[in-house]
N, C-alpha and C positions, 0 to 999 in steps of 0.2 A: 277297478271299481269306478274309474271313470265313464260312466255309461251313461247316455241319456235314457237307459232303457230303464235305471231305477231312479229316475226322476233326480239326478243329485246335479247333474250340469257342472261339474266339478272347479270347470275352467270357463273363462270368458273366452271366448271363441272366437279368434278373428280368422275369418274363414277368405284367406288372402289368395283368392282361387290365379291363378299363374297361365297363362298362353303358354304352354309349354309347346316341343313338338309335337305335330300329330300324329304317332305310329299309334298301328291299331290298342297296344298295351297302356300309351297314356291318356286314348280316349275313353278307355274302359275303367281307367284310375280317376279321371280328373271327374268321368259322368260318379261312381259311387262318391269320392272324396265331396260335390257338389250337394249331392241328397243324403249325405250324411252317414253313410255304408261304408266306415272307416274300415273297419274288419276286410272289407271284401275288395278295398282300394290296395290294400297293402299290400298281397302279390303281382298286384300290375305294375305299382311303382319299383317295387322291388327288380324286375324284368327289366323296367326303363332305366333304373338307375344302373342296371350291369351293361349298359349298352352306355352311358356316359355319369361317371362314377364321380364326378365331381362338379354336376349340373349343379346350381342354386337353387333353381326353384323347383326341382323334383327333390333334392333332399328336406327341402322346406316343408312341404306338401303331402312327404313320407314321414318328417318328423314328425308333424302335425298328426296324422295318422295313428302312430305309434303313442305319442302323449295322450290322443281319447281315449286309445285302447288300454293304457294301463303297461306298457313295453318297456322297461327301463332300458334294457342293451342297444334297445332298436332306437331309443331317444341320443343317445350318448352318442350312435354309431350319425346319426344323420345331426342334430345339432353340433355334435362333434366338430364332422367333418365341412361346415360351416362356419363354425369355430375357428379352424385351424388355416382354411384356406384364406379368412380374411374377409367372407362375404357376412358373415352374421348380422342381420339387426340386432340392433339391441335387448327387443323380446326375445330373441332366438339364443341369446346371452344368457338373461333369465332362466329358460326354460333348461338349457343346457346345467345351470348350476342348480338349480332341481333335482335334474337326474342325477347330478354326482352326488349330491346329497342322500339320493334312494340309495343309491350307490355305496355306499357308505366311504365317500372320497371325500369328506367334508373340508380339507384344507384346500385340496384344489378348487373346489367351489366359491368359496368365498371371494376372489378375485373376478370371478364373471357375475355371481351377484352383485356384487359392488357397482360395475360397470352399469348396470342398467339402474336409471333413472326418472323414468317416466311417471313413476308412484313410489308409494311405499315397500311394496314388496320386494325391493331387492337389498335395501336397507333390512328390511326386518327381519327378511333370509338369512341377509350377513351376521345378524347381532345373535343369532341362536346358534352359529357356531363356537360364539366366547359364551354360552349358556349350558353349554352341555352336562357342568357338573349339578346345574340349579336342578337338571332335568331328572337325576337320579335320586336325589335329596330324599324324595317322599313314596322311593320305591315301595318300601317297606308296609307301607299304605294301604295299595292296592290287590287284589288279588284277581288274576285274569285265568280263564282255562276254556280251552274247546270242548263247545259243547257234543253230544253224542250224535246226534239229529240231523248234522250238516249233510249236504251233497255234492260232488264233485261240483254240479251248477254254483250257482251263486244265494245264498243264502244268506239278510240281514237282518236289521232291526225290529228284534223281537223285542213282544211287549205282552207282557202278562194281559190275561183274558177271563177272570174269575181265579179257577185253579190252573187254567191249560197256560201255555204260550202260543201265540199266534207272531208268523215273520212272513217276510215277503222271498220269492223263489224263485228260480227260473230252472228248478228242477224238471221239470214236465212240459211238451206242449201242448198249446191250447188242443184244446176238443174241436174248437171252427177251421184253422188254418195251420195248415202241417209246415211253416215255414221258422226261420230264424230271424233275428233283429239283424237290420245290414249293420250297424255301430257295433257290433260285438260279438256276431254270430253265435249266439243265445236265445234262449226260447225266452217267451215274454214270460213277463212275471206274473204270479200269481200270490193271491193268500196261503197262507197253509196253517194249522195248528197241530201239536201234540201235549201228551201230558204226561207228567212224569211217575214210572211205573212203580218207582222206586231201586232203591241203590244204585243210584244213578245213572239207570236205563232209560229214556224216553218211547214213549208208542209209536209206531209209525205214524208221521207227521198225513195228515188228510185234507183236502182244501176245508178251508173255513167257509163259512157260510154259500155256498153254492151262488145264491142271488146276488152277494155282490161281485160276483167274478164278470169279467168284462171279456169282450172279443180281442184287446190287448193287453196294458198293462194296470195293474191294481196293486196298492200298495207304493207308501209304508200307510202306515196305519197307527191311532191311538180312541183311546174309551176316555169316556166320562169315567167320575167315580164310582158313579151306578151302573156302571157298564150300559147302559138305557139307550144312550148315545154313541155312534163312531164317525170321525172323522178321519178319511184316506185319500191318498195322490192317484187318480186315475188320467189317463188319456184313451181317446178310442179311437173312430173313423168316423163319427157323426161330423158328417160335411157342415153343419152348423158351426162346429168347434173350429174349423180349418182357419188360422190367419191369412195375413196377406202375404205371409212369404209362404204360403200353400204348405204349413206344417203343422201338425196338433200341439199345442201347447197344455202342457200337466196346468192339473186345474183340482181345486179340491171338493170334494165331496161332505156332505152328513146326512146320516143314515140313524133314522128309526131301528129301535128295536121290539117285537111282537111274540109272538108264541109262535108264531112260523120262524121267526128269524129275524132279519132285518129288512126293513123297508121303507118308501117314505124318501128312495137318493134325492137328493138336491142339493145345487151348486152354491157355493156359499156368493154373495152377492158381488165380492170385488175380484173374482176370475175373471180374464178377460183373453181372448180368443188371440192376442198380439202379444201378451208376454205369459210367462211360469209362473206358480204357484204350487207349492209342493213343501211334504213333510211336516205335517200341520205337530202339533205337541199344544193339548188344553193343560191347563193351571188343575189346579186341586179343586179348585172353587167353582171351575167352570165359566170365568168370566172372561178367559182372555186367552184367545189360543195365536200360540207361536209359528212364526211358519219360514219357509224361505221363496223368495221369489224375486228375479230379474225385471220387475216392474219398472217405468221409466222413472230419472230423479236419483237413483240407487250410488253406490259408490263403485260400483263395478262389477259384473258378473252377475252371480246369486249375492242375494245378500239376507239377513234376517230382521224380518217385521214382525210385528205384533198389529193383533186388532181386538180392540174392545166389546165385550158385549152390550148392546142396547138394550135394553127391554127384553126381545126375541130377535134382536138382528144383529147381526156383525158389521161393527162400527169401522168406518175408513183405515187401513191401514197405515200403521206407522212405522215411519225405518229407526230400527233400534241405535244407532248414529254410528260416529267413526271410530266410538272406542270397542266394538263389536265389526262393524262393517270395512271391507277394505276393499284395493280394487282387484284384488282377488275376488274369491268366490267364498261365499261363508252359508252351509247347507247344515241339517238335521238339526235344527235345534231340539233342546227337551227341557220343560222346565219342571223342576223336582220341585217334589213338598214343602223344602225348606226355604224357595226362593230365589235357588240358584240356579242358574240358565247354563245350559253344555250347549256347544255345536262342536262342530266342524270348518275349518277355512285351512286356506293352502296361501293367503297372504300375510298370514302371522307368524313370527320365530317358532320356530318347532324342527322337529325331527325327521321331516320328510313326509311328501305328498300329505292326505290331510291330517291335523293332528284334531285332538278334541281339545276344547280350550272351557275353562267356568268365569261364568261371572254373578255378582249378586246383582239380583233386580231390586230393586228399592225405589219407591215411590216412581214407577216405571222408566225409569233412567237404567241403563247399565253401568255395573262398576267397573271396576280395576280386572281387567283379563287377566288369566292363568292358562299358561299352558300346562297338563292335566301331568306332562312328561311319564316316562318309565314306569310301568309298563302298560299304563293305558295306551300310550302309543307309540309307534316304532315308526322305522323308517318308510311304512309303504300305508296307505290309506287306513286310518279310522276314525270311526265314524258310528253314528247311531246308536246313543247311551240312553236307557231306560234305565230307572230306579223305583223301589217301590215306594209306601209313603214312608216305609222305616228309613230312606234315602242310604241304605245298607247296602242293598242288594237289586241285584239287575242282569243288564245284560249290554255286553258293544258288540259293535261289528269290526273285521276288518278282513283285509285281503294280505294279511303278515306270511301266513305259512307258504302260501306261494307265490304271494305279489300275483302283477297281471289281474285278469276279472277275475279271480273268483275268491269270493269273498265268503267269511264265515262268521260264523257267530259263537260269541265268547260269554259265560260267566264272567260277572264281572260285581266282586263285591269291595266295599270299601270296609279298610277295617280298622282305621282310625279318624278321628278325623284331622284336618289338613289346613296349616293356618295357614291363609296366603300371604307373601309379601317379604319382609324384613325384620328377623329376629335384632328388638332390642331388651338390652337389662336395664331394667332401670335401678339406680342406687340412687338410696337415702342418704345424703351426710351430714353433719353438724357445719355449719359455714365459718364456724372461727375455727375451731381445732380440726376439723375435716375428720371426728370419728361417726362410725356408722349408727345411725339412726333407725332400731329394728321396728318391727311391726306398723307403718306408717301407713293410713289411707290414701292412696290413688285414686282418682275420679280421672278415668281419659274416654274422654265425648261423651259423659254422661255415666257410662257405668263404672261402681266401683270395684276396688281390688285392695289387695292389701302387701305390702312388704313382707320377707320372712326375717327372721332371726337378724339375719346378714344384713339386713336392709335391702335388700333384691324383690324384684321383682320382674319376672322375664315374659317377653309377652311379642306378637308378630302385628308389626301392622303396614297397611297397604300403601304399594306407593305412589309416590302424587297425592297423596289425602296429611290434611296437617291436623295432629292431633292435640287439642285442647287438654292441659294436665292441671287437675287442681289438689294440691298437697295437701294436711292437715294432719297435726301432730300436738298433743296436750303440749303444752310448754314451749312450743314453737309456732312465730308468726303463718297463719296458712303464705301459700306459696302458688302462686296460677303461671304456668310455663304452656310450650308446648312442645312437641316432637313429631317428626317430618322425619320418611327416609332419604329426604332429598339432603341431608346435613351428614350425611354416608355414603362414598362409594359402594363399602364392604357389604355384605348380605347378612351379616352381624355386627350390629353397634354396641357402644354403651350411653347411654343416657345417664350424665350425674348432677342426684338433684340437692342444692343446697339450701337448709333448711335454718333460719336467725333464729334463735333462742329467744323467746319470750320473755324480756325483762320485767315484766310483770307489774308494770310502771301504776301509780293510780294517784289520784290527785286524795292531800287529805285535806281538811279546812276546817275552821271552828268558828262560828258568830258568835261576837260578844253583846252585851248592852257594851257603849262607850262611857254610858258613868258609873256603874256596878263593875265592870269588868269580868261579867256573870253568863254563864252561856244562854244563848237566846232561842226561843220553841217561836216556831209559828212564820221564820224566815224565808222568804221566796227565794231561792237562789237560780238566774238565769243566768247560765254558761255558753257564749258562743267560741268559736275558735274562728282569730285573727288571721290578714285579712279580711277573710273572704265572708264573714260575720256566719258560716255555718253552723247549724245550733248543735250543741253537744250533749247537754244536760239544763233537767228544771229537777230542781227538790226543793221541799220543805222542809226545815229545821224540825227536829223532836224535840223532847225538854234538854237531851246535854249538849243540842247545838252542835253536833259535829256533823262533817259530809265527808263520803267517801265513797268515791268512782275510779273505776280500772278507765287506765287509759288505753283504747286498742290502738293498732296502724303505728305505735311511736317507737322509737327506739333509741339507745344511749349515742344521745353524742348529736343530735337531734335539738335543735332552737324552738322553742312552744312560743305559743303568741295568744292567750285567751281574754274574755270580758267576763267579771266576775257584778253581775248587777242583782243587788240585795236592796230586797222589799219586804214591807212588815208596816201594817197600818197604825199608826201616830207615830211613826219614825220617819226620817228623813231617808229615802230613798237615795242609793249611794250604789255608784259602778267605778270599780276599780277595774287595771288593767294588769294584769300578771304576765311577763314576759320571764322565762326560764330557758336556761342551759341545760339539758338533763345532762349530768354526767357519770350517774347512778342508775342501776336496777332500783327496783322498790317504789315507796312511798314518798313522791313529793308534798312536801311541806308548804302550801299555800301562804300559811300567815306568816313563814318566816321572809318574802318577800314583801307581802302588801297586806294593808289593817284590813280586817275585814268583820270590825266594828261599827255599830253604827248606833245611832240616837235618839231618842225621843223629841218630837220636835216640841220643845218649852221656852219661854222667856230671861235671855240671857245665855242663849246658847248660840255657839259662834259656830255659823255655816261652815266657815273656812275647814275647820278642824272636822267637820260631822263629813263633808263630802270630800275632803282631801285637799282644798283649794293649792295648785301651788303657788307660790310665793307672785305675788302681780310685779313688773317689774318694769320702770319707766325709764328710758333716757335722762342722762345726767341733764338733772336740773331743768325738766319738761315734765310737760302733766297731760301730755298726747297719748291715748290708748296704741299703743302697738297688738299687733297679730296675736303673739300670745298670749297677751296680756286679755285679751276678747275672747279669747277660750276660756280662760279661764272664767272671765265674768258671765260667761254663756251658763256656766253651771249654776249659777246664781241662780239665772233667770228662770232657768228651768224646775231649780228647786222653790222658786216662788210662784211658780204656775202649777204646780203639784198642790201647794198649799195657798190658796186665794186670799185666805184670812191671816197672811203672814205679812209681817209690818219689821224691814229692815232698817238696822243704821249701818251705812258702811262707813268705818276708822279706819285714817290712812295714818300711819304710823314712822316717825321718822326717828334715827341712831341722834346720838347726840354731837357730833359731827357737826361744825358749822355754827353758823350763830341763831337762837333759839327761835328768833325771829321769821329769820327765812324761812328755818324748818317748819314753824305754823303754817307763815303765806306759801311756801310750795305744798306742803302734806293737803293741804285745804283746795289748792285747785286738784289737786289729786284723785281729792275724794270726790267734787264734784265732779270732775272730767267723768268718774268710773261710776256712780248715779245716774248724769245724764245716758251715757252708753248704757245703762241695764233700763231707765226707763222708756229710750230709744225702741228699745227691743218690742214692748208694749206694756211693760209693769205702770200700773196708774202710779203717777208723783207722790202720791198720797203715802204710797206705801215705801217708799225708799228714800233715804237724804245720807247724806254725804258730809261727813265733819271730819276737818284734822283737826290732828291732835300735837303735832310737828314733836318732840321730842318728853312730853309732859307725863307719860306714860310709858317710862321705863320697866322693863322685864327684868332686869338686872342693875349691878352695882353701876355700870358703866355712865358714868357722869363726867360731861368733859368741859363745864361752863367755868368761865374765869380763869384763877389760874389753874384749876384743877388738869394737869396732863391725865387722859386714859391710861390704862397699864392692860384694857382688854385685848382677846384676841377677834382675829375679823369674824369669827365665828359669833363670838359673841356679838358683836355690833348688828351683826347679821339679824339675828334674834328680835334685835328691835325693830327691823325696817319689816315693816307687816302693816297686812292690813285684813282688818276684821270682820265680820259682816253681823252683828249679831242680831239675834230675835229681839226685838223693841215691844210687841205686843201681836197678841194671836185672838184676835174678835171671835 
C-alpha cells in the first residue's frame, strides 16, 4: 500500500542514491531506483546483491526498494542483513523494527526501535509494544468484513455517492497508455462505482463519471453533503504541473456537478507544483476540508492540514500540529459528522505499518490521539476510513489479506461507542465515618452526572487533560476537586471523593430596646465578617426582633470573627464585635456572647452603657490618655457626630481607695484630660466637659474613709472606677 501511485507517500523518503559498482545490473537498478520505479529496481538489485551478498549499499537501496513496495521478507532480509553485519544507520534500525513488527516479531523489535533516535518514532514504536493489551480492549466495538467488489488490483477508500459507492482502483488500464506504474507495477488508478444489488451482492463496479478520469491517476475522492460538489487527488503529465525535481506532484482538484456530470475541474488555490497535496475529506458543513501534504514547515513526510473556507475561497493551510503530525508520515484523513478526525500515520504506537488513529477536533485544535487498535487495524497498512453522518457505518481500507500492494476494502461499522482514555470510578464518601454517599451530583468540565446507589460513578477520561470536578450533596458542604489520568499509572483508577457534612450552622440574634428589654421592629442590622470587613448580611428587624441566617463555607471547630452594627433612628447607633469558637452543629446564639441592645438617645442616658464603652483605664496615678484608652473615646466622638444636637458630661469616677482628696484632684484631671481628647477630635467645647467626682459617687457599700477598713472584693472596687458619658441636653 506504499505507493505513490495512490497518492499516500506513506514514508518520508530519503532517497540516499549510493555510487555503487557499475555492472550493467546496477546501472539498470540504481537508473529505476533514481526515477522512482522501485518495483522494476528490485530484480536488478536482487542480481547485484547474489553477486556480493553483504554490500552496504546495495542492501540499503534494495531495502529501500522493498519498504516502497510494501515487501515485508524482502525488508527484514536486506535491513537484516545490515543489521546483523554492523553497518546499519540508524534509520535502517528503525525501519528494520518496523518490519519485525509486520512481522509479527514484536519482542525482537523493540530493541532496534529503541536504538534510533533521531525523532519520535522510534520511542513511540517501542511504547506500542507494552500497549498491545490497550489494543484489543474495544474489539468488541468494531465490526470489519471484505467487501464483495474487490479486485486482485488494488482497491480503496470508498465513499458513499448518493445510494452507490464510489473507490479508487487500479483494476484496469487506462484507455491512452497500455503501460504500468514503475513504483508498483500497477495500472494507474482510476474512479469506479457500484451499488448494492442486494443480499450482499454489489453490481459490477463501472468507472465513475467518465470526465473526471485523467490520462493517470484519480482519486481518492470525497462529496459535499449535496453531493453538488467533489473534491479528489489527481496528478497527470501537464508539463505545467512538472516541479523542479522534474516529477508531478498530487495536487487537489473540485469539480462541479451538472446534468451531464461533473465539470467545472479546478485546482484548489494552495497546490503547488514543489510539494503534495492529496486525500482531501470536507466537514459536514462544508467549511473546512482536511487533507494531507508534505508542504514545507511540516514535521516530517506527509503530514495533516486543514484549510478554511473564505467566502468562495480556501483559506491558507494549517498543519494540524504535533499531537497529530509526526516525523513520520500522517495520510487519509476523514472528518466524521461528530467531530472526529481519523487518519492514518506510521510514526505513532500502533500495530504495524499504517494504523488509523481518532482524534476530536474542537475549537480547531486536535485532541488526545487514539489509536483505533483491533480490528480496525492489524499489522500491515490501514487506512482510508469513511463513515456516514449516522458516524455508524462505513468503510476502510487495507492491504491485511495479503500485505504487499494490494489493498482492499472493508465494511467497516462501529457498534458501540468508544470512550477514549482512562477508566476512572469515582466514589462518594462521608469524610468523618468514610460511609458511602449515594446519588450525588457530579459536574466534571461542565457536564453533569450523577452517583448510583453505591456512590459510583464510572466514567473515561482523556489523558493529559485535567478534569475540573464539582460535588453537591443536600446536607454536605459542595466540594470542587479535580482528576487527571496523570495521578494513575493503571488504565483503571479509583477516584475517592470526600464529602463534610453540613453542620448546618446559622447565626440567631435578638434586638432589644435597652430600657424595655422589649424586642425591637425597624433594626438595621449590618454583618461584615472579620478581618477582611467582607459583608455577609443587611436585615431589618420585624416586630419580634429576631434575625436568623445560615451560615455557609463554616464548619465545627472553625474560630468566627464578625461586626454586628445596629441602626434604628432616635437610637444610638451601636456595633458590637462577636468573636465565636464554633464547637457545635446548629444555631449559634449571638446574644449569649455580645448585648445586642440598644437605646433611645434621651437626657440622662449614659453613652458608656448604650455603645458598650470599655472600662477607660489610666496609669497609676496619671491622667495621660493611652492607646486604648483613645478607642474607646473614639466611640464617643463618633456617636456625637451621629447626633449634632447631643450635649455631653463626661464623670470620671474613682473606688474609694486612698484619700478622698486625691481621688477628686486625679478623677478631675481625668476627666479633663478625656474632654480635651474627644474635643480634640473636633466636637465643639460647648458640647462636652469633664467633671470628677473622685470617690463621691459610690455604686455600692464599699466605703473606706477614716477608720472604716473595706471588707469588698476587687471586683467590687472595680465597679466604681468608671467613667460615664451621660446625655446633659439634646437641642
Amino acid at each position: 500500500m506504499k505507493s505513490n501511485i495512490k497518492f499516500i507517500l506513506l514514508f518520508t523518503i530519503c532517497f540516499t542514491f549510493y555510487s555503487i559498482g557499475q555492472t550493467a545490473a546496477l546501472k539498470k537498478a540504481n537508473k529505476f531506483y533514481t526515477t522512482q520505479a522501485y518495483a522494476q529496481a528490485i530484480p536488478y538489485y536482487k542480481k547485484a546483491l547474489k553477486a556480493d551478498s553483504t554490500n552496504k549499499l546495495i542492501l540499503a537501496n534494495l531495502g529501500d526498494c522493498y519498504r516502497l513496495t510494501n515487501d515485508t521478507k524482502g525488508q527484514l532480509l536486506c535491513y537484516g542483513g545490515l543489521v546483523k553485519s554492523g553497518a546499519a544507520e540508524p534509520i535502517h534500525k528503525l525501519y528494520y523494527g518496523q518490519a519485525l513488527i509486520e512481522s509479527g516479531q514484536q519482542e525482537s523489535a523493540k530493541n532496534y526501535l529503541e536504538q534510533y533516535s533521531a525523532d519520535n518514532r522510534g520511542k513511540e514504536l517501542a511504547s506500542s509494544l507494552d500497549k498491545m493489551k490497550a489494543y484489543t480492549k474495544n474489539s468488541d466495538a468494531y465490526k470489519v468484513e471484505l467487501v464483495s467488489y474487490n479486485s486482485p488490483q488494488n482497491d480503496f477508500t470508498a465513499v458513499k455517492y448518493h445510494e452507490s459507492i464510489v473507490f479508487a482502483s487500479s483494476r484496469n488500464k487506462t484507455k491512452w497508455i497500455n503501460k504500468k506504474h514503475g513504483w508498483t507495477n500497477d495500472s494507474y488508478l482510476k474512479l469506479y462505482t457500484t451499488e448494492n444489488a442486494g443480499y450482499g451482492v454489489n453490481l459490477k463496479p463501472t468507472l465513475f463519471m467518465g470526465d473526471l478520469s485523467s490520462k493517470y491517476n484519480d482519486g481518492p475522492i470525497c462529496f459535499s453533503k449535496d453531493y453538488n460538489t467533489v473534491y479528489f487527488t489527481r496528478n497527470n503529465s501537464n508539463k505545467k504541473m512538472i516541479s523542479s525535481e522534474d516529477t508531478y506532484k498530487l495536487k487537489i482538484f473540485q469539480a462541479g456537478l451538472n446534468q451531464n456530470g461533473f465539470d467545472r475541474v479546478t485546482e484548489l488555490p494552495f497546490n503547488n507544483n514543489n510539494y503534495n497535496c492529496a486525500h482531501p475529506s470536507l466537514s459536514l458543513d462544508g467549511s473546512y476540508l482536511y487533507f494531507a501534504s508534505d508542504m514545507p514547515g511540516g514535521f516530517g513526510g506527509m503530514d495533516i492540514y486543514y484549510s478554511k473556507k473564505e467566502g468562495e475561497t480556501w483559506g491558507t493551510p494549517v498543519n494540524l500540529g504535533p499531537k497529530v503530525n509526526t516525523a513520520g508520515t500522517e495520510v487519509f484523513p476523514f472528518i466524521a459528522a461528530n467531530g472526529l478526525l481519523y487518519f492514518s500515520s506510521n510514526g505513532l504506537d500502533g500495530l504495524g505499518g499504517l494504523d488509523i488513529y481518532e482524534t476530536k477536533i474542537k475549537n480547531e485544535k486536535a485532541g488526545r490521539v487514539y489509536n483505533m487498535g483491533e480490528p480496525v487495524n492489524s499489522s500491515n497498512d490501514d487506512f482510508g476510513v469513511f463513515l456516514g453522518e449516522d458516524n455508524k457505518v462505513g468503510y476502510i481500507s487495507s492491504n491485511r489479506k495479503n500485505g504487499g500492494m494490494d489493498d482492499d476494502i472493508y465494511n467497516f461499522e462501529i457498534l458501540r461507542e468508544v470512550k477514549r482514555g482512562k477508566e476512572v470510578l469515582i466514589i462518594t464518601k462521608d469524610k468523618d465515618n468514610g460511609d458511602i454517599i449515594p446519588n450525588t451530583k457530579i459536574v466534571i468540565n461542565g457536564e453533569t452526572f450523577e452517583t448510583n446507589e453505591k456512590g459510583e460513578y464510572a466514567t473515561t477520561v482523556e489523558e493529559d487533560v485535567n478534569y475540573t470536578l464539582v460535588v453537591e450533596k443536600d446536607d454536605y458542604y459542595k466540594l470542587e476537586d479535580s482528576v487527571s489520568t496523570k495521578t494513575s499509572e493503571e488504565d483503571t483508577f479509583t477516584k475517592e471523593l470526600r464529602l463534610e457534612k453540613d453542620p448546618k450552622l446559622s447565626f440567631l440574634a435578638f434586638v432589644t430596646d435597652a430600657k424595655t428589654n422589649l424586642a425591637l421592629e425597624g433594626v438595621k442590622i449590618t454583618i461584615n465578617e472579620l478581618p477582611s470587613k467582607e459583608p455577609f448580611d443587611t436585615y431589618t428587624t420585624t416586630a419580634t426582633g429576631d434575625y436568623h441566617k445560615p451560615i455557609k463555607d463554616k464548619k465545627v471547630g472553625d474560630k468566627i470573627s464578625y461586626s454586628f452594627k445596629l441602626e434604628k433612628e432616635g437610637y444610638l447607633t451601636k456595633t458590637a464585635i462577636f468573636i465565636y469558637d464554633i464547637k457545635a452543629p446548629g444555631e449559634i446564639k449571638v446574644n449569649e456572647s455580645i448585648n445586642l441592645s440598644i437605646g433611645k438617645v434621651a437626657v440622662g442616658m449614659d453613652l458608656a452603657k448604650m455603645i458598650d464603652i470599655k472600662p477607660i483605664y489610666f496609669d497609676l496615678g496619671k491622667s495621660v490618655i493611652t492607646k486604648n484608652a483613645a478607642i474607646e473615646l473614639d466611640k464617643i466622638v463618633a456617636a456625637m457626630n451621629e447626633y449634632p444636637n447631643m450635649y455631653v458630661e463626661l464623670g470620671s469616677h474613682t473606688d474609694c481607695r486612698g484619700s478622698a482628696a486625691a481621688n477628686m484632684k486625679l478623677s478631675t484631671a481625668r476627666a479633663k484630660s478625656s474632654a480635651a481628647y474627644i474635643i480634640k477630635k473636633g466636637i465643639n467645647k460647648s458640647r462636652m466637659t469633664g467633671k470628677g467626682y473622685g470617690e463621691a459617687k459610690l455604686l455600692n457599700g464599699c466605703i473606706c474613709e477614716g477608720k472604716i477598713k473595706p471588707t469588698c472584693s476587687e471586683e467590687e472596687h472595680t465597679k466604681n472606677r468608671r467613667t460615664e458619658f451621660l446625655i446633659t441636653k439634646l437641642k
